[in-house]
C-alpha positions as a Markdown table, in Angstrom:
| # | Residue | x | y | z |
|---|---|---|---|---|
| 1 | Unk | 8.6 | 18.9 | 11.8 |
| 2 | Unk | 11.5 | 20.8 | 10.2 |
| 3 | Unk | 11.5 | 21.9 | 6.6 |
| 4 | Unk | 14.0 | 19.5 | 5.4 |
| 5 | Unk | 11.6 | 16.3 | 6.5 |
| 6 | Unk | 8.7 | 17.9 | 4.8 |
| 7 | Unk | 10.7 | 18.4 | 1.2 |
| 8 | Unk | 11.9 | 14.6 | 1.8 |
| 9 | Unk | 8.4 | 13.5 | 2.7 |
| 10 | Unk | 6.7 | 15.5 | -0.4 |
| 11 | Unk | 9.3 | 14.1 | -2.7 |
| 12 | Unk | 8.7 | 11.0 | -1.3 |
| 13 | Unk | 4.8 | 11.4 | -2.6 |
| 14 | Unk | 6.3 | 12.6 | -5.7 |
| 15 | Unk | 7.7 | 8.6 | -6.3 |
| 16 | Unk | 5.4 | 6.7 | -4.9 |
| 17 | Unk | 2.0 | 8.8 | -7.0 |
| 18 | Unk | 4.1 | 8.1 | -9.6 |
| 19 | Unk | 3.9 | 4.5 | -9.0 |
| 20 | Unk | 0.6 | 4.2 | -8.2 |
| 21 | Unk | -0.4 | 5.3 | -11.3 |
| 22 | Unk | 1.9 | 3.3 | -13.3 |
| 23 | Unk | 2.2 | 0.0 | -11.4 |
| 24 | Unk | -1.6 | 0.3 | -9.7 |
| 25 | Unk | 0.1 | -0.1 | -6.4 |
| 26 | Unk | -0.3 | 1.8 | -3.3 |
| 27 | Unk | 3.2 | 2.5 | -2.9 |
| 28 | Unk | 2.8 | 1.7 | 0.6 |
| 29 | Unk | 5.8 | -0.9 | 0.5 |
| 30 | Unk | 7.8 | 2.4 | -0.3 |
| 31 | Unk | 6.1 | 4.8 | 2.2 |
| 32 | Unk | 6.3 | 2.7 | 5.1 |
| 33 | Unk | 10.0 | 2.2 | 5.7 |
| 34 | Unk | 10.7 | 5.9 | 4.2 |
| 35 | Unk | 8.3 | 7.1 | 7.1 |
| 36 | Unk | 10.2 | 5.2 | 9.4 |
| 37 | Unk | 13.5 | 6.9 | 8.4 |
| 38 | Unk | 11.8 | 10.1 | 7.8 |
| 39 | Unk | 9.5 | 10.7 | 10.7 |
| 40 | Unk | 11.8 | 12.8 | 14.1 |
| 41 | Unk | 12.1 | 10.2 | 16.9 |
| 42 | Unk | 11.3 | 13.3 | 18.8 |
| 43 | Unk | 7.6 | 13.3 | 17.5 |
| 44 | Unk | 7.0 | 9.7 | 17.7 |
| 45 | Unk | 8.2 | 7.0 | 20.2 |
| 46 | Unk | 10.2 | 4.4 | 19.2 |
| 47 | Unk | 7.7 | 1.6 | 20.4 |
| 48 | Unk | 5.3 | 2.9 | 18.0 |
| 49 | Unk | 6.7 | 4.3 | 15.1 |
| 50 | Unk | 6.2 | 1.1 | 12.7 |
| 51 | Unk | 3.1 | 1.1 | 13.8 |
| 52 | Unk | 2.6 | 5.2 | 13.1 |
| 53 | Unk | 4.6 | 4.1 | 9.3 |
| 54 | Unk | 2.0 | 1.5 | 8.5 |
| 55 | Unk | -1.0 | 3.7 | 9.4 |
| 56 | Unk | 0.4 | 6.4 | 7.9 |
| 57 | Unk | 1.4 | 5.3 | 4.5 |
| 58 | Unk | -2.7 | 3.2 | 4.2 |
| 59 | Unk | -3.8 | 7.0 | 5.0 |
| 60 | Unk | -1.9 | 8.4 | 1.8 |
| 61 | Unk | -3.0 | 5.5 | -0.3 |
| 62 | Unk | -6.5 | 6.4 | 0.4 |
| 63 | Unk | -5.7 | 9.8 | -1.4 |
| 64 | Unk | -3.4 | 8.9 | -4.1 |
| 65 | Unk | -6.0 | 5.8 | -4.9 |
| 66 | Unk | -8.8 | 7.9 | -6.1 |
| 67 | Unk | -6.4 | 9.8 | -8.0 |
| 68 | Unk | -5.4 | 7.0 | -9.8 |
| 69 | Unk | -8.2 | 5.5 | -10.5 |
| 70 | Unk | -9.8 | 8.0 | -12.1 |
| 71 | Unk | -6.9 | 8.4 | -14.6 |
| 72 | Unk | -7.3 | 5.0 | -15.4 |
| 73 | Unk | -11.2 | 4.7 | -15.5 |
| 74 | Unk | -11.0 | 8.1 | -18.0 |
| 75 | Unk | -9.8 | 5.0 | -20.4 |
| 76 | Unk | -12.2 | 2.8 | -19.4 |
| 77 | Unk | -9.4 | 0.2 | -17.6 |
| 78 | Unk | -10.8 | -0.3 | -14.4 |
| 79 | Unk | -12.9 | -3.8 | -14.3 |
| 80 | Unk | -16.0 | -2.5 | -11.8 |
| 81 | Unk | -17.4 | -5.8 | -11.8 |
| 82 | Unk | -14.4 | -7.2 | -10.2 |
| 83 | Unk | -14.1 | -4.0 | -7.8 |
| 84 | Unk | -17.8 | -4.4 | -6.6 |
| 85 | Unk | -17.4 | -7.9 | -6.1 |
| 86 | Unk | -14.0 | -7.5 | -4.0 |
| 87 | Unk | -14.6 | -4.8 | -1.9 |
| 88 | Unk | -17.1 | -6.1 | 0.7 |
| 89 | Unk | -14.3 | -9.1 | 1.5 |
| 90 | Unk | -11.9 | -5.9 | 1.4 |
| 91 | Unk | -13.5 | -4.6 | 4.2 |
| 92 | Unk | -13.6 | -7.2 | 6.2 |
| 93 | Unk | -9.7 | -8.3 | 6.0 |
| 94 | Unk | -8.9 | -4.8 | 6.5 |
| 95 | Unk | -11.1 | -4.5 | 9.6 |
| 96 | Unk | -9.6 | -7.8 | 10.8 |
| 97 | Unk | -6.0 | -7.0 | 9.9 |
| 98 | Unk | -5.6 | -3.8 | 11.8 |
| 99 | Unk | -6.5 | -5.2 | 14.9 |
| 100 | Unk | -4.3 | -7.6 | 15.0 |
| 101 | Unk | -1.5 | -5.5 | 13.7 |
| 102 | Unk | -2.1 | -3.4 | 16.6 |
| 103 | Unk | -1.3 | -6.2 | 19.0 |
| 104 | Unk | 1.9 | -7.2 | 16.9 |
| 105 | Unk | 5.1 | -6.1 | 18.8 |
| 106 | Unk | 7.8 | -4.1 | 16.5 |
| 107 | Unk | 9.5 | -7.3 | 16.0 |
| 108 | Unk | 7.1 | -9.3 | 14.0 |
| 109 | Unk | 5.1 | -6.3 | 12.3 |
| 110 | Unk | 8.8 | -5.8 | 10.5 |
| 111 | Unk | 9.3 | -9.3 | 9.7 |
| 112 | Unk | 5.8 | -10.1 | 8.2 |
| 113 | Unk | 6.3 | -6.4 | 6.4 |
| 114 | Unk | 9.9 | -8.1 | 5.3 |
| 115 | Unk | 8.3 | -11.4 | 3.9 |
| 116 | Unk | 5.3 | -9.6 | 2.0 |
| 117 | Unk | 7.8 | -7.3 | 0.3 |
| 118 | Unk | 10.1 | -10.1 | -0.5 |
| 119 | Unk | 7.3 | -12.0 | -1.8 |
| 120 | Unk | 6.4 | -9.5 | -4.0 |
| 121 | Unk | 9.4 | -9.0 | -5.6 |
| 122 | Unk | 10.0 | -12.5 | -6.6 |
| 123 | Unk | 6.9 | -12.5 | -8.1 |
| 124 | Unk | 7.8 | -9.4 | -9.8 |
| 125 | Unk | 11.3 | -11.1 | -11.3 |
| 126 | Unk | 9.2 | -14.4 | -12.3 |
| 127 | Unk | 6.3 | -13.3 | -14.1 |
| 128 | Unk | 5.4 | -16.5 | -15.1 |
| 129 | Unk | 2.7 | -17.2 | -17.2 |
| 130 | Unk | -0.7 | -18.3 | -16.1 |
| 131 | Unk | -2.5 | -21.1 | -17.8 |
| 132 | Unk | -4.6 | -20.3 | -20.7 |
| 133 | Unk | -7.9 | -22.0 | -20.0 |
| 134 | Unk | -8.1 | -20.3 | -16.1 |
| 135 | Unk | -10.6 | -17.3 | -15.4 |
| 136 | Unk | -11.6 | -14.8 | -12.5 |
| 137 | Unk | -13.9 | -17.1 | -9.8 |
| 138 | Unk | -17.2 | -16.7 | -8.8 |
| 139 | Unk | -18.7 | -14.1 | -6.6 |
| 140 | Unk | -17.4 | -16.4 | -3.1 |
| 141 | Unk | -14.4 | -16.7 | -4.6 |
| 142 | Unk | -14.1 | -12.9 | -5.4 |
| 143 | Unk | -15.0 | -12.4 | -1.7 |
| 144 | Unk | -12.6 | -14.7 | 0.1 |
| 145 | Unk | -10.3 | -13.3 | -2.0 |
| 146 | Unk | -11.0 | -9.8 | -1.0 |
| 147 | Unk | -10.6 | -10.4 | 3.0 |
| 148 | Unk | -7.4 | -12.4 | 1.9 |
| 149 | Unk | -6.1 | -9.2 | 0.0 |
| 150 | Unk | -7.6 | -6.6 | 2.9 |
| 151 | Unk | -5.9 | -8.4 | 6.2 |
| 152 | Unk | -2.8 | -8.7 | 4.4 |
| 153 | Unk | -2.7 | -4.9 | 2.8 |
| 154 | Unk | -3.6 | -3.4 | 6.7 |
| 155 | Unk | -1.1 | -5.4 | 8.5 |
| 156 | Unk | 2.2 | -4.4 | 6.0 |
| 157 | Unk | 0.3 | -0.7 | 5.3 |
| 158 | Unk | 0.3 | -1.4 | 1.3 |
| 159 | Unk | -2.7 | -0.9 | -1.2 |
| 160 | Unk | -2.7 | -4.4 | -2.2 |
| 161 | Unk | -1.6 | -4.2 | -5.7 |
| 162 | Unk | 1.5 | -7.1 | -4.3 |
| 163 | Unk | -1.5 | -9.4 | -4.1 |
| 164 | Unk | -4.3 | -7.7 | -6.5 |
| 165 | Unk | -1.7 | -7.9 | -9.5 |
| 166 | Unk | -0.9 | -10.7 | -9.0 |
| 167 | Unk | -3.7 | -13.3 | -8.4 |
| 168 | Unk | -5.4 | -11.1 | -11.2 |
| 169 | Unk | -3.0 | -11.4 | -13.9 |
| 170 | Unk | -2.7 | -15.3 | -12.9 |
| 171 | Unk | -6.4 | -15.1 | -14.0 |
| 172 | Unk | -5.6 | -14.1 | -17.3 |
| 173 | Unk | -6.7 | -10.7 | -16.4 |
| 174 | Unk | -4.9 | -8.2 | -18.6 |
| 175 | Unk | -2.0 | -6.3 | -17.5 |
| 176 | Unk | -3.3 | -2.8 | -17.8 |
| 177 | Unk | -6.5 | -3.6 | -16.8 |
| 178 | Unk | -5.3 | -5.9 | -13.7 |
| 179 | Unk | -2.9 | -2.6 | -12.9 |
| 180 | Unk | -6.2 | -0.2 | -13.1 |
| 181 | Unk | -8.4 | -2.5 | -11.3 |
| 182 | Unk | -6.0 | -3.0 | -8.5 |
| 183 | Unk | -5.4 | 1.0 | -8.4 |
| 184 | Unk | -9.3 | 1.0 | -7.8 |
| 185 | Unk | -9.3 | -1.2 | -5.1 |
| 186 | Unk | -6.7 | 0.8 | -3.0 |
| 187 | Unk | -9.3 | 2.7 | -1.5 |
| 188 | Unk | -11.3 | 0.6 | 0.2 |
| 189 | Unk | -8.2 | -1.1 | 1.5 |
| 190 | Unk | -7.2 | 2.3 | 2.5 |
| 191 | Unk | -10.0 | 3.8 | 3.8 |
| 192 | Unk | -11.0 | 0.7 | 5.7 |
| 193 | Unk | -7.9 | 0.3 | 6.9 |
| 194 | Unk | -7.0 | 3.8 | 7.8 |
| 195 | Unk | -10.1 | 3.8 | 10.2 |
| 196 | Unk | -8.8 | 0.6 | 12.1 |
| 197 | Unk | -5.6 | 2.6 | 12.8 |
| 198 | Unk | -7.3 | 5.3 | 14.2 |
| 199 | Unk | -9.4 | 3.3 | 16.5 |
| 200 | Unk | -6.9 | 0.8 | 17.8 |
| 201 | Unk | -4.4 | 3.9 | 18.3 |
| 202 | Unk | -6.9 | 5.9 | 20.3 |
| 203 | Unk | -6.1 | 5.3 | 23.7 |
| 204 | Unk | -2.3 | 4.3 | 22.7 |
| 205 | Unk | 0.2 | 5.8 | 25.3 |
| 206 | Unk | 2.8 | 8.0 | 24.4 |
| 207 | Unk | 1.7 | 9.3 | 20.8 |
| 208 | Unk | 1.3 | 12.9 | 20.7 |
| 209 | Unk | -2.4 | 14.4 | 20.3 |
| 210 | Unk | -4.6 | 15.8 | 17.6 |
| 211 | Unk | -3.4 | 18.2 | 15.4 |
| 212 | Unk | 0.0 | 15.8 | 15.3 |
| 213 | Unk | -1.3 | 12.3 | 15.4 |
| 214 | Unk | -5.2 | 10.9 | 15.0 |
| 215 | Unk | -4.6 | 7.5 | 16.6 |
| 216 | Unk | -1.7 | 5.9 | 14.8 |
| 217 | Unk | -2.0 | 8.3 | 11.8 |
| 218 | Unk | 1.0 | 11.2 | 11.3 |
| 219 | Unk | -1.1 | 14.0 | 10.1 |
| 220 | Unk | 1.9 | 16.4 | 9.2 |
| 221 | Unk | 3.5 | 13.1 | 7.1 |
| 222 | Unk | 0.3 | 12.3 | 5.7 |
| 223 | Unk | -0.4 | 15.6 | 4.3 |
| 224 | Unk | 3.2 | 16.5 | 2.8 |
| 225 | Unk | 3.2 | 12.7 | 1.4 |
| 226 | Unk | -0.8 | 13.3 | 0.0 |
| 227 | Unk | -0.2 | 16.1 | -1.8 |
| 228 | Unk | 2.3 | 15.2 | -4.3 |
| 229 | Unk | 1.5 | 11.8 | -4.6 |
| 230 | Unk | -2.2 | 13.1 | -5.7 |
| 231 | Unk | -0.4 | 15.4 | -8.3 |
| 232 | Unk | 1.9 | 12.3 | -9.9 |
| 233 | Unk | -0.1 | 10.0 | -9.9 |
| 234 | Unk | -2.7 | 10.6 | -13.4 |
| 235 | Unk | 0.9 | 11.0 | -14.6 |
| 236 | Unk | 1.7 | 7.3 | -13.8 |
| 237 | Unk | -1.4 | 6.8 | -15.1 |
| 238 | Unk | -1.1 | 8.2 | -18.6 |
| 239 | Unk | 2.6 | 6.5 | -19.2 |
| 240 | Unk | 1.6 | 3.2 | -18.2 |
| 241 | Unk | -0.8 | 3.1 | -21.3 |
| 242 | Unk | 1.7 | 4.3 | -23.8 |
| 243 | Unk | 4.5 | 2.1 | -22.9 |
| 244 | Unk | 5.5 | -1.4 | -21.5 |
| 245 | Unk | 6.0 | -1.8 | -18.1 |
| 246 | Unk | 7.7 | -4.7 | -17.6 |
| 247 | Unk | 11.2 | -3.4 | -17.5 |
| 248 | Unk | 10.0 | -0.9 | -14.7 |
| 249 | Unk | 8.5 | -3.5 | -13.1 |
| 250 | Unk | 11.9 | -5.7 | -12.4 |
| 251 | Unk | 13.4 | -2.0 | -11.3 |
| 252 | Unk | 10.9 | -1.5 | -8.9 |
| 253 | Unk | 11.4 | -5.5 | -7.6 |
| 254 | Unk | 15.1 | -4.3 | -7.0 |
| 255 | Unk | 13.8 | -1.5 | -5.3 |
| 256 | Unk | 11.7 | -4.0 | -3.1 |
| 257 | Unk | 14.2 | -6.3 | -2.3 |
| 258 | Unk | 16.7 | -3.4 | -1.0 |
| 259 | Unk | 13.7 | -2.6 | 1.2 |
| 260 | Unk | 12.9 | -6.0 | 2.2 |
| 261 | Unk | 16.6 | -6.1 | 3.7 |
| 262 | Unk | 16.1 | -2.9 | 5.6 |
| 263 | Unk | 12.8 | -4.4 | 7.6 |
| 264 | Unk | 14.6 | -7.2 | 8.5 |
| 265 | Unk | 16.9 | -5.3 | 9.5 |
| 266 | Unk | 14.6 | -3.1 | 11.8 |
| 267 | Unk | 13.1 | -6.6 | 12.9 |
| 268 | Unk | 16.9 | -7.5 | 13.8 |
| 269 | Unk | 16.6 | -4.1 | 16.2 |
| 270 | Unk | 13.6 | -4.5 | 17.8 |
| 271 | Unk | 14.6 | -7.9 | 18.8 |
């Protein structure tokens, strides 16, 4: 991988820690179509290289994740309860998800990556308000939601803050708390998620072998992404509790929809 791709990659980590600290979102929605521009056709095979992206970019979030978090939980933001209760339902979506992504031609893995990012954004721009008297649910509840959040998070290759956010600030879940929270559950998506990969890309033909790829994952991308993105992210962390979000928030649903267009334009290629 030339030097060039590796300064683009590690900047790219740079942006997206960033995020993750602020916004308590992966960044994987960034990372993905990024690696797809970013990673030499020559290293990875057309056929596989949303697949490679996807992988990929869950593999960083596992690293940037616990760097987050632990900004966040140093001011005592991060709802454990709610973490604890999730994750188990985490791992089994994630589990679940990455399977079936697996068997997903190009085609529809960009579409459904199109939709997700598209729905995020809008509900970025609406931010309606939830109504007053409506609360977390049980411990089923908490669950379902948790395999909901995992399948969806390890078939586009995002942390799940598009959902976490979300559903927990429609709870009346406070904002920073529902952004430190969801930075906490990125790992489990991640990590669970990042071993699915792994396994279903095993025996895939055509991807190169260990030290460049580990199943679907892009070892030299996932380092030069990791190590910034670990480095920018407790910076995230510390502006998004001195300032309010919101107008960054309807920057970074621009920022969404521009990608949105470009999957569906890669779907439109792959057709």
């Amino acid at each position: 991988m030339e030097l060039t791709t590796i300064a683009l990659l590690s900047l790219l980590g740079c942006c997206t820690g960033f995020l993750a600290g602020l916004l308590g979102i992966g960044g994987g929605m960034i990372i993905t179509p990024f690696l797809i521009m970013l990673i030499p056709s020559s290293l990875i095979p057309h056929d596989h290289i949303v697949h490679v992206a996807i992988a990929t970019s869950l593999a960083t979030i596992a690293f940037t994740s616990m760097s987050s978090v632990f900004a966040h939980h140093k001011r005592g933001a991060v709802l454990w309860s709610v973490v604890s209760a999730v994750a188990p339902g985490i791992l089994a979506g994630a589990v679940i998800g990455t399977q079936v992504a697996s068997y997903l031609p190009t085609f529809w893995l960009s579409l459904v990556f199109a939709v997700f990012v598209g729905f995020s954004a809008i509900k970025l721009f609406t931010n309606s308000k939830p109504k007053p008297e409506r609360n977390l649910p049980g411990s089923s509840g908490k669950f379902g939601m948790g395999i909901v959040i995992g399948f969806l998070s390890a078939i586009v290759g995002a942390g799940g803050g598009f959902i976490s956010i979300p559903w927990m600030v429609w709870c009346n879940v406070k904002m920073h708390n529902a952004v430190a929270t969801s930075a906490a559950l990125g790992f489990p998506i991640a990590f669970f998620g990042t071993m699915g990969y792994v396994i279903s890309g095993w025996n895939a033909q055509g991807l190169p072998p260990w030290p460049v790829n580990i199943g679907y994952i892009c070892i030299p991308a996932l380092f030069a992404v990791s190590i910034t993105s670990i480095l920018f992210a407790p910076l995230g962390a510390k502006v998004a509790h001195s300032i309010d979000v919101k107008p960054l928030k309807k920057c970074y649903a621009g920022l969404l929809f521009f990608i949105c267009c470009y999957m569906i334009r890669q779907a439109y290629l792959a057709w």
